[in-house]
C-alpha positions as CSV (number, residue, x, y, z in Angstrom):
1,X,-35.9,-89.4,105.7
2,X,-31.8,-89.6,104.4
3,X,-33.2,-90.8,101.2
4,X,-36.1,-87.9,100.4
5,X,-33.9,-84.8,102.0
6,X,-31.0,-86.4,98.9
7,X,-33.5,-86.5,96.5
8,X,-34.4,-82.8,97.0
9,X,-30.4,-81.1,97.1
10,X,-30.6,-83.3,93.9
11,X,-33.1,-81.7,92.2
12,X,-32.1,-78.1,93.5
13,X,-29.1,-77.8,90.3
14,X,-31.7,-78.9,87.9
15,X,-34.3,-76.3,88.9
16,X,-31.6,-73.7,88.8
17,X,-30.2,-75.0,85.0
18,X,-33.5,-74.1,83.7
19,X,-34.7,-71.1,85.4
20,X,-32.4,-68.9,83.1
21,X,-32.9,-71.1,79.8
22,X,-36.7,-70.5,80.1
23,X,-36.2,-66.5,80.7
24,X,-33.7,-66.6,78.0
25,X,-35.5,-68.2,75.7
26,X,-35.3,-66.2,72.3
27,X,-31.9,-65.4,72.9
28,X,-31.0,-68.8,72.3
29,X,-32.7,-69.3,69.3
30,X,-30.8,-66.1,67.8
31,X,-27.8,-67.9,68.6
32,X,-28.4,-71.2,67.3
33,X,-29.1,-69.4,64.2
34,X,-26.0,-67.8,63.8
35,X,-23.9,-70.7,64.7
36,X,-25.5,-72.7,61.6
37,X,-24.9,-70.5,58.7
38,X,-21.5,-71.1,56.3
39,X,-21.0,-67.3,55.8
40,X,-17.5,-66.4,57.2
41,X,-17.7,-63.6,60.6
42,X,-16.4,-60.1,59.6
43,X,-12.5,-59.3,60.9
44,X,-12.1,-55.8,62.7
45,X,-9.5,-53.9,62.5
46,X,-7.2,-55.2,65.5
47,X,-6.9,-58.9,64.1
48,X,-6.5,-57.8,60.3
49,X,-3.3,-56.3,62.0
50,X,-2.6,-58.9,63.9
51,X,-2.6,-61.4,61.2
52,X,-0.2,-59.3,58.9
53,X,2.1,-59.1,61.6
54,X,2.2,-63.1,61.7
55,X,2.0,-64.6,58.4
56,X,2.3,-61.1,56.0
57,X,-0.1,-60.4,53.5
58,X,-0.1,-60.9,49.4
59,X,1.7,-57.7,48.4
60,X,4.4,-58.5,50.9
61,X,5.4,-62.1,49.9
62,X,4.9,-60.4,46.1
63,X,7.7,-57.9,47.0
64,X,10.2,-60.4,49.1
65,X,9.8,-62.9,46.2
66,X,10.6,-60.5,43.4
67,X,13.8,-59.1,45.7
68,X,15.3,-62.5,46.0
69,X,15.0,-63.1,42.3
70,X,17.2,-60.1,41.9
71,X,19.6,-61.0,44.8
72,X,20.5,-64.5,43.2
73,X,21.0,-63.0,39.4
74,X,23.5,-60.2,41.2
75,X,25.6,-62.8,43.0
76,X,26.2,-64.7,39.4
77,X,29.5,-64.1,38.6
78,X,29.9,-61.7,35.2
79,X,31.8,-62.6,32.3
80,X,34.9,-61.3,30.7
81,X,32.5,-58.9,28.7
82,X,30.0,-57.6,31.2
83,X,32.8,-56.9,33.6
84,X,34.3,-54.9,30.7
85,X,31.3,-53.2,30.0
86,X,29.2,-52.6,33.2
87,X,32.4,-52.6,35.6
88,X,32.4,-53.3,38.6
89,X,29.0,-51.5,39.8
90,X,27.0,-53.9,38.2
91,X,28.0,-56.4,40.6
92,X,26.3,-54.7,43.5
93,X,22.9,-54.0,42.1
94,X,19.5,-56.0,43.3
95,X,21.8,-56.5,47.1
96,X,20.5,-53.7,48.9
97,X,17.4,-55.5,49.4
98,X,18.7,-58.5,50.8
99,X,18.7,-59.5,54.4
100,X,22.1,-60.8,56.2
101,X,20.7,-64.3,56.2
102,X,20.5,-64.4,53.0
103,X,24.4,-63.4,51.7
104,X,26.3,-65.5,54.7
105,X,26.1,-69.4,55.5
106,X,27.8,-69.9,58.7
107,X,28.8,-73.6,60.1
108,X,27.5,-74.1,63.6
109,X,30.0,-76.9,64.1
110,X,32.2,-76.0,66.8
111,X,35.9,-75.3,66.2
112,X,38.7,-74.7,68.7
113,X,41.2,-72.9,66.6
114,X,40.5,-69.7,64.7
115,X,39.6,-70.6,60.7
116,X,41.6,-68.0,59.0
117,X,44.7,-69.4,60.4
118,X,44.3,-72.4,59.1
119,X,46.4,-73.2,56.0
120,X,44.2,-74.5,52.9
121,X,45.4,-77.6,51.7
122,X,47.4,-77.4,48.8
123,X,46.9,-79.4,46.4
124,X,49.9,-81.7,45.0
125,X,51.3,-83.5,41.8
126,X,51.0,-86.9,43.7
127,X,47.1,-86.9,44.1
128,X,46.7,-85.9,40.3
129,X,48.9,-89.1,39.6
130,X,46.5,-92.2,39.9
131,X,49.4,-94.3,39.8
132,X,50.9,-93.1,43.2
133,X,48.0,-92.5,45.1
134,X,47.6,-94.1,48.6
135,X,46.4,-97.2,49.1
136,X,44.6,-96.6,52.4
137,X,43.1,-93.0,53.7
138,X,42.7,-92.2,57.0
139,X,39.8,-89.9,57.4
140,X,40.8,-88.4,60.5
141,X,43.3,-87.0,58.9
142,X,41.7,-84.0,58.1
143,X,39.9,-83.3,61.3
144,X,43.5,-83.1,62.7
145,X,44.9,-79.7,63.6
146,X,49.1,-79.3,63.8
147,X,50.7,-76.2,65.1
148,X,53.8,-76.3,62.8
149,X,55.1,-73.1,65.0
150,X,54.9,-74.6,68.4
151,X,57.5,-77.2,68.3
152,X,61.2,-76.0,67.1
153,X,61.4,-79.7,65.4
154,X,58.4,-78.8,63.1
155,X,59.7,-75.5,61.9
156,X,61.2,-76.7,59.3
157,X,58.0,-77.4,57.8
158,X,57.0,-74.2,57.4
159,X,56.7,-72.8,54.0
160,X,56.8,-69.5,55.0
161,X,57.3,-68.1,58.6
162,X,54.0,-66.7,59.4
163,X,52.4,-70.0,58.8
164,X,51.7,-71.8,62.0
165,X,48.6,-74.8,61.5
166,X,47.8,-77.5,58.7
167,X,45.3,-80.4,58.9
168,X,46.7,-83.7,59.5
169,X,46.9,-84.5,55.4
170,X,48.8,-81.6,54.5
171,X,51.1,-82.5,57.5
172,X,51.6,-86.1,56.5
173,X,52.6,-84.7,52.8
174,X,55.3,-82.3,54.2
175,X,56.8,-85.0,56.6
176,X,57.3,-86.9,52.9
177,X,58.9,-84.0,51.3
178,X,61.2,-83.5,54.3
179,X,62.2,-87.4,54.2
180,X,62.5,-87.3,50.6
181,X,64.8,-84.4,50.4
182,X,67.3,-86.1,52.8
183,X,66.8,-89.0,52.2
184,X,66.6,-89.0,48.2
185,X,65.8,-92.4,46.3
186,X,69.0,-93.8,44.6
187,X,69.5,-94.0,40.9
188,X,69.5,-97.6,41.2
189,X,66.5,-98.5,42.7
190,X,64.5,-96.3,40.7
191,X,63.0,-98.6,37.6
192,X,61.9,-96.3,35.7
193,X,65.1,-94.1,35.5
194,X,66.7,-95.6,32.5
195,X,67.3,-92.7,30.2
196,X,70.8,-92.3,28.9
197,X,73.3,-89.2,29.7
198,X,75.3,-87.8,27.5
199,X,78.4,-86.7,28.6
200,X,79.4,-83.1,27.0
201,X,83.1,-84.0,27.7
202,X,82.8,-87.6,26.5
203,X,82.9,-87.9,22.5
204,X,81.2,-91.8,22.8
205,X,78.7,-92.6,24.7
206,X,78.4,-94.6,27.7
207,X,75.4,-96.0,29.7
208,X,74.7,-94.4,33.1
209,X,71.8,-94.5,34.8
210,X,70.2,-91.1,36.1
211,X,67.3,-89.9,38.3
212,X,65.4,-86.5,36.8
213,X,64.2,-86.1,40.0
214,X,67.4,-86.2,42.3
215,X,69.2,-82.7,42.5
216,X,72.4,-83.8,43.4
217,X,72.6,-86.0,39.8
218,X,74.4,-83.4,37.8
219,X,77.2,-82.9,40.8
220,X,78.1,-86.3,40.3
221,X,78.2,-86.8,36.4
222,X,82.5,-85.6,36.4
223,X,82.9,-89.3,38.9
224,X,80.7,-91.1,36.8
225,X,82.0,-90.3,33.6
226,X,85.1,-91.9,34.3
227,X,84.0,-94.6,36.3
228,X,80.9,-95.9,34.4
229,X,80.2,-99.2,36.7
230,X,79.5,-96.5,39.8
231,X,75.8,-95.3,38.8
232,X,74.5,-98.5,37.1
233,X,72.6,-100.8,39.1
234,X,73.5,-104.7,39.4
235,X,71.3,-105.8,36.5
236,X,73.4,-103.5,34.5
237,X,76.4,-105.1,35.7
238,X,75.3,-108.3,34.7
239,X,74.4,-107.7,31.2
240,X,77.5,-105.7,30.8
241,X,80.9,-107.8,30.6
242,X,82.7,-105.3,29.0
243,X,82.7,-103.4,32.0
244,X,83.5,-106.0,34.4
245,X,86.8,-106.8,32.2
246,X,87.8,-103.2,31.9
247,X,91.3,-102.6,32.6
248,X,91.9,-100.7,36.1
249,X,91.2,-96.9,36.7
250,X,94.2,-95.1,37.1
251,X,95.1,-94.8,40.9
252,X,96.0,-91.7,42.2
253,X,99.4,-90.5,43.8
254,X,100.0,-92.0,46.8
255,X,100.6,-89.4,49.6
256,X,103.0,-89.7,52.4
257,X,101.6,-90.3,55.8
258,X,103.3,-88.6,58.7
259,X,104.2,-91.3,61.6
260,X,102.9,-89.0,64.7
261,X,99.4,-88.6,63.5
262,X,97.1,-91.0,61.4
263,X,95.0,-88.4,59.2
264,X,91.5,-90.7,59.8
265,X,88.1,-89.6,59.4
266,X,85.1,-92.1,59.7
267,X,82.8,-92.6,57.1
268,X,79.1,-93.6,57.1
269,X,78.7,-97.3,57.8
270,X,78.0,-99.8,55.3
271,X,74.2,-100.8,55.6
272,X,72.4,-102.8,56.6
273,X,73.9,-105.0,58.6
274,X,74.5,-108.2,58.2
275,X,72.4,-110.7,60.9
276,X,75.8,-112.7,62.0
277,X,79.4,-112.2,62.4
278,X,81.2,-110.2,59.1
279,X,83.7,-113.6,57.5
280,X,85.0,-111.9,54.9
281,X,85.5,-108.3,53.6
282,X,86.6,-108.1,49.7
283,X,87.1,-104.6,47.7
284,X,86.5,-105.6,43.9
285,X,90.0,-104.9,42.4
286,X,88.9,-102.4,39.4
287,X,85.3,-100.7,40.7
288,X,83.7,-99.6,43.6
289,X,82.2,-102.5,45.0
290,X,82.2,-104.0,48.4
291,X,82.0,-108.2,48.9
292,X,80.7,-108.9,52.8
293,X,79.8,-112.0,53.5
294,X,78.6,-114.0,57.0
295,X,77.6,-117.3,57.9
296,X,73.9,-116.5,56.1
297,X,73.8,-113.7,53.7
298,X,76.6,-112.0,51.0
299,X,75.9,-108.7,50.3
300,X,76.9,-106.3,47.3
301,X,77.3,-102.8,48.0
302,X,78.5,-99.8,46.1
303,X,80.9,-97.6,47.9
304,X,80.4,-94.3,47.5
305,X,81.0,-92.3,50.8
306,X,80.4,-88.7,49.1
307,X,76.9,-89.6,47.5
308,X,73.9,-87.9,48.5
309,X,72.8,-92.2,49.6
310,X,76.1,-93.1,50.6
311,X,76.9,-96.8,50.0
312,X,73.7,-98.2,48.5
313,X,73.3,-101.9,48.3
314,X,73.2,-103.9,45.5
315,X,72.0,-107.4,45.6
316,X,72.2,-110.4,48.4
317,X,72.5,-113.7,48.0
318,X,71.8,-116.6,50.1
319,X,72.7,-119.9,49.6
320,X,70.7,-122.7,51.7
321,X,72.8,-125.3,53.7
322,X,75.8,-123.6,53.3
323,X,77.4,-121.2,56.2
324,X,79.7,-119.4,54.4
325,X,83.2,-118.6,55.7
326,X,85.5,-117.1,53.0
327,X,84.0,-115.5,49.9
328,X,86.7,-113.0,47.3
329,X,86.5,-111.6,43.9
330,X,88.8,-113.4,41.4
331,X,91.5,-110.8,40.5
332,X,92.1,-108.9,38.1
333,X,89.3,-108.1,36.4
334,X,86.5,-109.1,39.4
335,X,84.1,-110.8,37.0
336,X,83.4,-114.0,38.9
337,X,83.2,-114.3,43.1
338,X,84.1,-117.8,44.6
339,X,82.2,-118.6,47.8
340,X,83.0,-121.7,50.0
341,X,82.1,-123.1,52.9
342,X,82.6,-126.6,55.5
343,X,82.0,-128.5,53.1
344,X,82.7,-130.8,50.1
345,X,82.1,-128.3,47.2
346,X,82.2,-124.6,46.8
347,X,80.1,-122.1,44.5
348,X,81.5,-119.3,41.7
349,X,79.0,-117.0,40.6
350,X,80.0,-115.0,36.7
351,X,78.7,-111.7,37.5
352,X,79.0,-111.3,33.4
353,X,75.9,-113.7,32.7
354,X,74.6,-114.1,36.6
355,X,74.9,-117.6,37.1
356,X,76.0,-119.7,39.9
357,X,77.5,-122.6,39.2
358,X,78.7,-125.5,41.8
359,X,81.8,-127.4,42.0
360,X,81.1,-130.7,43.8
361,X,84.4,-132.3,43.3
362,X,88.0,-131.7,43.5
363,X,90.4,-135.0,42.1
364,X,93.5,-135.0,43.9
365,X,96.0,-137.1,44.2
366,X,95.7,-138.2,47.8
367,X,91.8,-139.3,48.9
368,X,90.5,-137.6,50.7
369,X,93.1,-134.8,51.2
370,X,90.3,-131.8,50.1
371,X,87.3,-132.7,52.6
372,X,86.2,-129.1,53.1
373,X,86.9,-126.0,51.2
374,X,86.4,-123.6,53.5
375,X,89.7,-122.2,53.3
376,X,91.1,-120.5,50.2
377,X,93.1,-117.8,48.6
378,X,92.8,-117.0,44.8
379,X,96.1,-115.8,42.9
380,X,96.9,-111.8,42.1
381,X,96.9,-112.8,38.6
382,X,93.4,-114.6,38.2
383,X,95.4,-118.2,37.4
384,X,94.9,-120.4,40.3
385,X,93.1,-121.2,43.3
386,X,95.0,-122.3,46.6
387,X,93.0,-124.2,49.0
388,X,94.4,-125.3,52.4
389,X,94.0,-129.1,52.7
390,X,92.5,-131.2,55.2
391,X,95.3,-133.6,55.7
392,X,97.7,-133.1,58.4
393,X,100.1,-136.2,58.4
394,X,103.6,-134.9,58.3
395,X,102.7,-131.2,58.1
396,X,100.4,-129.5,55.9
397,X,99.4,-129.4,52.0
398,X,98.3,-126.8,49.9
399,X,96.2,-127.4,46.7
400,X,96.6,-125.4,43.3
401,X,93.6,-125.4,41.3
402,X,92.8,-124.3,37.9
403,X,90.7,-120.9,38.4
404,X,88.7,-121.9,35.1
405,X,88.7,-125.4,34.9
406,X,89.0,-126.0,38.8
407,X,91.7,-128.7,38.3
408,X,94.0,-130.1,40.1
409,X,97.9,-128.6,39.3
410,X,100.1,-129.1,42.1
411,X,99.9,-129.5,45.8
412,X,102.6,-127.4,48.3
413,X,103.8,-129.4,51.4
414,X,105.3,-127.9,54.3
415,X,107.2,-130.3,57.3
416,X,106.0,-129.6,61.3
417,X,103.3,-130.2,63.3
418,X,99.7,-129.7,63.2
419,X,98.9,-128.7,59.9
420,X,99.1,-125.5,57.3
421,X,98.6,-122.1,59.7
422,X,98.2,-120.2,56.7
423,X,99.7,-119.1,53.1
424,X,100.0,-115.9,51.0
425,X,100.5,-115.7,46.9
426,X,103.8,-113.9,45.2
427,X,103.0,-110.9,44.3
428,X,102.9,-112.2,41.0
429,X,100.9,-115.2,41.4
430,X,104.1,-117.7,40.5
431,X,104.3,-118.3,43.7
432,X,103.1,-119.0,47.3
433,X,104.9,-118.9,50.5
434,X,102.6,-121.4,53.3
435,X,103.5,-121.3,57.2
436,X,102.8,-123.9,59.6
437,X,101.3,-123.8,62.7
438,X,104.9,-124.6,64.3
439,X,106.4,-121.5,62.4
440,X,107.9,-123.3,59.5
441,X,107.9,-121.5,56.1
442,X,108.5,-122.8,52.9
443,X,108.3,-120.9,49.2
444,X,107.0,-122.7,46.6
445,X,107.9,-121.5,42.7
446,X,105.1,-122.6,40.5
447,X,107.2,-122.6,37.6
448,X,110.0,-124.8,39.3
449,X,107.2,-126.8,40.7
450,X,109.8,-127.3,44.0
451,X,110.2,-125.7,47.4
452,X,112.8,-122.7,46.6
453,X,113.1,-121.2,50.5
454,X,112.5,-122.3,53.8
455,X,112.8,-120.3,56.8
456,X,111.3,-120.8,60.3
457,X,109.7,-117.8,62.2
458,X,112.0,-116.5,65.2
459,X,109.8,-117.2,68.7
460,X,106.6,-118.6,66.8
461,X,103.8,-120.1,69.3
462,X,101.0,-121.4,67.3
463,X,101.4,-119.2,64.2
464,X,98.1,-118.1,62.9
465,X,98.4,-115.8,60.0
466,X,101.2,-114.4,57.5
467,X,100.7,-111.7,54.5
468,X,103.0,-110.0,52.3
469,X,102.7,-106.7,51.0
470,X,104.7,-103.9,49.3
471,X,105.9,-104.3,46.1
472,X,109.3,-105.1,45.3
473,X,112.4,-106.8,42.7
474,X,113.0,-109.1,45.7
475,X,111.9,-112.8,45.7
476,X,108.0,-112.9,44.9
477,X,107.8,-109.1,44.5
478,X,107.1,-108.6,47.9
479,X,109.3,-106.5,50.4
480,X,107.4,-107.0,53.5
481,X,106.4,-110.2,55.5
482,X,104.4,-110.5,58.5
483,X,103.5,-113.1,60.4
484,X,101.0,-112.8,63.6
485,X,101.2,-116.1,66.5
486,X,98.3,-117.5,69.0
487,X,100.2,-115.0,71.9
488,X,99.4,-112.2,70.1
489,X,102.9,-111.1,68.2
490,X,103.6,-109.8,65.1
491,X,107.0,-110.2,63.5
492,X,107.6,-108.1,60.3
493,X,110.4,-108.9,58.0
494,X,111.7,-106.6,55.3
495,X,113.3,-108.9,52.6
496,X,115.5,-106.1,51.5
497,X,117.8,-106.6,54.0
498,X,118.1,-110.7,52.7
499,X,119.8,-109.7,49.9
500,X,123.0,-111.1,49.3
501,X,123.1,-113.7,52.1
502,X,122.7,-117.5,51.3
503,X,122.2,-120.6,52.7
504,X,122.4,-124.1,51.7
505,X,119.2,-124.2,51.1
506,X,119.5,-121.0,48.5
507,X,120.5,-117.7,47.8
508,X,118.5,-114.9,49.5
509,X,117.6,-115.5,53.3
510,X,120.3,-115.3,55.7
511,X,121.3,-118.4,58.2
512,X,119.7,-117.1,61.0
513,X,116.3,-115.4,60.6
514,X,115.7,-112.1,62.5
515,X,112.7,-110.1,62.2
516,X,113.0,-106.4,61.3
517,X,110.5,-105.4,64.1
518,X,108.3,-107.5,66.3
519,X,104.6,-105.8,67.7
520,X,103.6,-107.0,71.1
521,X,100.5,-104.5,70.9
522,X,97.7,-107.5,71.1
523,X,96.9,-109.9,73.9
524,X,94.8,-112.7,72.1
525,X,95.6,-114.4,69.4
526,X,96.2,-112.6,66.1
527,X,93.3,-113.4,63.2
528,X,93.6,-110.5,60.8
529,X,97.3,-109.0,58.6
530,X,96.2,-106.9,55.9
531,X,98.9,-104.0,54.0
532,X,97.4,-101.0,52.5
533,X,97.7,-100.9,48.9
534,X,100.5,-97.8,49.3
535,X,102.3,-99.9,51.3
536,X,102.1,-97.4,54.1
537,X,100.1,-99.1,56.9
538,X,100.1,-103.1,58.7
539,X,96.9,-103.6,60.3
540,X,96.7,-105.7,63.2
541,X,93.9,-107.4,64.1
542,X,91.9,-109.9,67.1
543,X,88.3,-111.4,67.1
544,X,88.8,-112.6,70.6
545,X,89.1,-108.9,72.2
546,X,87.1,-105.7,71.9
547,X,88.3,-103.0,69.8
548,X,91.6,-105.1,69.7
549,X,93.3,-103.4,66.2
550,X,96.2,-101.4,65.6
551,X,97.6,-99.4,62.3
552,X,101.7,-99.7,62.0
553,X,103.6,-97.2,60.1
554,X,106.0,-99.1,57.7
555,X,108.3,-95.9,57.2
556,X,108.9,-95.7,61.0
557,X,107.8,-98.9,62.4
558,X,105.8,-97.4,65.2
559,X,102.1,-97.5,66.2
560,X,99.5,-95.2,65.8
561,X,98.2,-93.4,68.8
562,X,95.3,-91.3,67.6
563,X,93.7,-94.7,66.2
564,X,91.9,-96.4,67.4
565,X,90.5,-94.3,70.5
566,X,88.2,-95.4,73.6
567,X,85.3,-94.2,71.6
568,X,85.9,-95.7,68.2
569,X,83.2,-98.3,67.3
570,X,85.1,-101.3,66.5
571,X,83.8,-104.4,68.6
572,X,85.2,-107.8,67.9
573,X,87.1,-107.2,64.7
574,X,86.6,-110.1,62.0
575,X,87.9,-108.9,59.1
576,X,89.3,-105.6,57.5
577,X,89.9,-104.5,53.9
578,X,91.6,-102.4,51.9
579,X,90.3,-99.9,48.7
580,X,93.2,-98.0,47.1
581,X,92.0,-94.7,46.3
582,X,91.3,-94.2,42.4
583,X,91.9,-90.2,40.8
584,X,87.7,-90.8,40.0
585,X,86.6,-90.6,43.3
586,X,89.3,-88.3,44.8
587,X,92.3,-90.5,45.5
588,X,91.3,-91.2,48.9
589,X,92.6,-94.4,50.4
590,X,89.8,-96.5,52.6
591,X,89.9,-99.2,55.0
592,X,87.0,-101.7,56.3
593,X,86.3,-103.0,59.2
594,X,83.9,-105.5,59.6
595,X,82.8,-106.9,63.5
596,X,81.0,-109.9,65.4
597,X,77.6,-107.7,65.6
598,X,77.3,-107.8,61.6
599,X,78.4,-104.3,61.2
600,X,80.8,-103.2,58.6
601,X,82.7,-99.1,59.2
602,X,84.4,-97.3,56.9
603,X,87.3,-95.1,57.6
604,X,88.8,-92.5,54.9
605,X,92.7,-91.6,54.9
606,X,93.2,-87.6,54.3
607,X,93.4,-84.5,55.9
């Protein structure tokens, strides 16, 4: 029974499928008709307008395609002669037509500052050089935006003072020019500035060195012109002997310093530093050149205070295995530099032809009396070469050498204890007057070959260093006489007042030696006695005390107060210089201080 009541609601849709396809039976054979013939149905009049709405028709695309022929020949640019002859109407024809699409392109990349603002870059003489172009590009560069007007430190950058942002590239280019502009290349160290200046005030010509792009070349050509050594660079020098032998520039007029008040101003610092204690600080006697040398490095730098890179350097030199401690220019002319050091043999580099040749070997009379050469002096007139012997047996010796041949002439003994303390040439160079360490001094006449004074320093405790300065008719053209002990005094003598006294041991110094003035300013043992070339100034000196140096007034014999102050950046002092002042580069008189941390200051003298 389940099966034949399924079997009939099963046939019930079939019976009811073909009741209407039997009653529609020629209806469907119209249809089937139709369907099969190729012939395309007839349009009425709703979808005709339907499908010109959507995709156009022929006359339309005709029309659009003939308008955007016209648009594109009216956005060519005219020439010189259409302009002139159809002006400037012509250049709006065949637009009207055109839709907004069509005349803009707008970028859809998103931008958070306003694009008129920004300034286009500007395009500069550097990128059209291949030569100086970059050697690395960073791309972001350009996506970088700057707000030159939103920092004070950046306003400077500004061309004029409504402009406010520049990509990153135009920004790097303007830091450049700022740098350069303050910081402005020096003639030396620029290869290819090797044109030669004429001088209009000069009737022969000399070489100098000049920069077309530096500004501040012409304001210097008066200083240069007299002093030709000051613009070239050190291969110049070297090639040059002439220059290096010329006799000294005329120095200007010494001007009286007052005793109350040191006239000082600092100066920019000699650069860069050295990377261990200053040894020894040497002014070249007839140009503007600076000699600093430490245990590791000698450096040659031009002084020039005033220039717009003051005090550029020259040239370094290091010798390996050899900690230098004493290093000076052979006077008068400067064209050779000695440079010695614990040991055995020393150096002297010719600046004329640049070579550097090495004396191993000194034959003197007693062996072994020269086993280091780390202490010597050179003569003021370029003659001799006075090193301090290493023998101590019944004093001290001094050795005289040859300053061309380095030989042997004559040795200086002095009688006390513990060896030479120190010695200072005549002013002359016939001469040398040595101290011991116990405070005997002895004068030695080179042209006598014999001891022609001896005098002992009043109070001396471990006498460390003497000098003599100010020129004089006295005995070895010097007036003054300083001598500086282990406890920190100075005693100055003036020989002036020796005159007519005598002992038995000569005319000249008077039985019993007084000092003029004695200085009890420094605590620690005195390293450092250095005149001014006027004559005018004593400067004291310590290395084993901070900022421990003081400036005497010979006139007065007093101490200057206003120098040095609790802010003046002396350290550990190591060794000072002297630079007259020439009328070339103003007449002003300089001093040199060089410290413990490798730094070397300049002071100028002047109101």
């Amino acid at each position: 029974m389940p099966a034949t009541k399924t079997a009939r609601v099963a046939s019930k849709p079939s019976k009811s499928r073909e009741a209407p396809l039997e009653a529609s039976g020629d209806n469907d054979s119209a249809s089937t008709a139709d369907w099969g013939s190729d012939d395309p149905m007839d349009k009425d009049e709703t979808e005709v307008e339907l499908e010109k709405l959507i995709f156009g028709d022929q006359a339309g695309f005709d029309e659009a395609l003939r308008s955007h022929e016209s648009g594109k020949r009216a956005l060519v640019a005219p020439t010189a002669l259409e302009t002139n002859k159809g002006g400037q109407g012509d250049l709006d024809q065949g637009l009207e037509g055109l839709d907004d699409a069509d005349l803009f392109v707008l970028d859809s990349r998103p931008s958070a500052v306003d694009i008129p603002d920004l300034q286009v870059e500007r395009e500069s003489d550097e990128e059209s050089n291949p030569g100086d172009a970059p050697a690395w590009i960073d791309s972001d560069d350009e996506r970088l935006i700057v707000s030159l007007a939103s920092k004070p430190q950046l306003r400077k950058l500004r061309i004029s003072e409504s402009e406010d942002l520049v990509n990153g590239k135009e920004y790097t280019k303007r830091l450049r020019r700022q740098f350069e502009r303050l910081y402005p290349a020096p003639e030396w160290a620029n290869p290819s500035s090797t044109s030669k200046v004429q001088h209009p005030h000069k009737r022969r010509r000399t070489n100098s060195y000049s920069s077309d792009s530096s500004a501040d070349a012409h304001s210097e050509n008066d200083f240069n012109s007299q002093n030709p050594l000051s613009t070239q660079p050190l291969a110049a020098l070297l090639q040059n002997k002439d220059i290096l032998t010329q006799p000294p520039t005329s120095r200007a007029t010494p001007r009286p310093l007052r005793p109350s008040i040191l006239p000082i101003h600092r100066l920019k610092d000699v650069t860069p530093p050295h990377p261990s204690p200053i040894s020894t600080l040497t002014f070249h006697p007839t140009s503007p050149l600076l000699l600093s040398s430490s245990p590791s490095l000698l450096s040659l730098h031009h002084i020039s205070p005033s220039s717009p890179t003051p005090n550029p350097l020259l040239t370094t030199l290091h010798l390996r295995s050899t900690p230098l401690t004493t290093t000076a220019f052979l006077p008068p002319t400067g064209s050779k530099i000695f440079l010695a050091a614990r040991r055995r043999y020393f150096h002297i580099w010719s600046l004329p032809t640049g070579s550097i040749e090495k004396v191993s070997r000194v034959l003197t009379p007693t062996p072994d009396a020269q086993r280091t050469m780390e202490r010597f002096k050179p003569s003021p007139c370029g003659r001799y070469i006075g090193l301090v012997a290493s023998t101590r047996k019944g004093g001290g010796e001094i050795n005289i050498l040859d300053a061309h041949t380095c030989q042997w002439v004559a040795a200086v003994r002095v009688e006390g204890n513990n060896g030479v303390a120190d010695f200072a040439w005549w002013a002359d160079g016939g001469g040398v007057c040595v101290v011991g360490k116990g405070g005997e001094a002895v004068e030695w006449d080179g042209a006598e070959r014999r001891v022609v004074r001896r005098w002992v320093d009043e109070g001396a405790v471990g006498t460390t260093v003497i000098e003599c300065g100010g020129r004089s008719k006295g005995l070895g053209g010097w007036r003054w006489i300083a001598v500086g002990s282990s406890a920190g005094i100075v005693n100055l003598y003036d020989r002036l007042l020796w005159r007519g006294a005598t002992t038995g041991e000569g005319s000249g110094v008077p039985e019993r030696l007084k000092p003029t003035k004695a200085f009890a300013h420094l605590t620690t043992p005195v390293s450092s006695l250095t005149f001014s070339p006027d004559a005018q100034i004593l400067c004291l000196a310590s290395r084993w005390k901070r900022d421990a140096l003081r400036l005497v007034h010979l006139g007065s014999l007093t101490v200057y107060r206003n120098f040095p102050k609790e802010t003046t950046p002396l350290g550990r002092v190591t060794a000072v210089a002297w630079k007259a002042g020439n009328r070339g580069d103003g007449g002003e008189l300089l001093l040199a201080v060089g410290n413990e941390a490798g730094r070397v200051r300049l002071w100028g003298f002047g109101e």
